[in-house]
N, C-alpha and C positions, 0 to 999 in steps of 0.2 A: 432459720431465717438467713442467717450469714451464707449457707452452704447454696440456697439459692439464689443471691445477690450474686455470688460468686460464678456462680455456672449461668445466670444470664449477662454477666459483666463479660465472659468469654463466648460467648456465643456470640454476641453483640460484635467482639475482636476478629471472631473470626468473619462473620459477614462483612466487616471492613478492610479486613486484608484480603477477601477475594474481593472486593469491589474494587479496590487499589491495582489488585493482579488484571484484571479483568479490562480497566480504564488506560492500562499500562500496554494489554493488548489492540485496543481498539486505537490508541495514540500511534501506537507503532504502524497500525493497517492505515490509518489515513491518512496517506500522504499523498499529497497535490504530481499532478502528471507530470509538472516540470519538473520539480523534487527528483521525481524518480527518476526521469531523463535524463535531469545534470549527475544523479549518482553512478549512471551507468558507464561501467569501463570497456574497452574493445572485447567482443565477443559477447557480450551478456545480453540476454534478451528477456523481456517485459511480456508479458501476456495479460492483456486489457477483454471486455467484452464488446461484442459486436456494435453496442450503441452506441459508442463513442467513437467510430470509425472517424469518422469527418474532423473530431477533434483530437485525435491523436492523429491523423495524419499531417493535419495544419502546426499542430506544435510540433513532431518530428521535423519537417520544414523548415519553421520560423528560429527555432531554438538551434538546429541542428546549425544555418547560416551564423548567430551570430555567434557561436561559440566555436565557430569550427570545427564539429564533428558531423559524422554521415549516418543517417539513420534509414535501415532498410525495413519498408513496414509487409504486413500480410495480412490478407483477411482469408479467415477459415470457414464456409459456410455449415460445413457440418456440424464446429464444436461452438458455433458463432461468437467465436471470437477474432479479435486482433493483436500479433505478435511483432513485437518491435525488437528490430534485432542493432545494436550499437556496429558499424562496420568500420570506422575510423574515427 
């Protein structure tokens, strides 16, 4: 009785340490546009999907003014996406 208390008491551990790994990945993936904008240092570029063209180009714009940096965008129709490149 002990030996299986024990082997679902770890089972149980380890389903919560990937959930914790797991939760720790998806926190890191979702990060807001501007986040990622104000992270970005000269030269670095961001690669977004196509549907959000209109809104990554409008915050490159709005954020780029008030912070004073320059943000060069693209849109790729073949991989449809859009690449945001930091230029100053």
């Amino acid at each position: 009785m002990f030996g299986l208390y024990s082997q679902n008491a770890y089972l149980r551990n380890i389903k919560l340490i990937k959930s914790i790994q797991i939760g720790k990945i998806m926190a890191e993936k979702v990060k807001s546009l501007r986040q990622q904008l104000m992270e970005m240092e000269v030269g670095d570029i961001l690669t977004c999907p196509l549907d959000n063209l209109t809104s990554v180009r409008a915050a490159c714009s709005n954020y780029g003014l008030q912070w004073d940096k320059k943000f060069l965008t693209e849109s790729h129709r073949e991989n449809r996406t859009v690449t945001v490149t930091r230029t100053r």
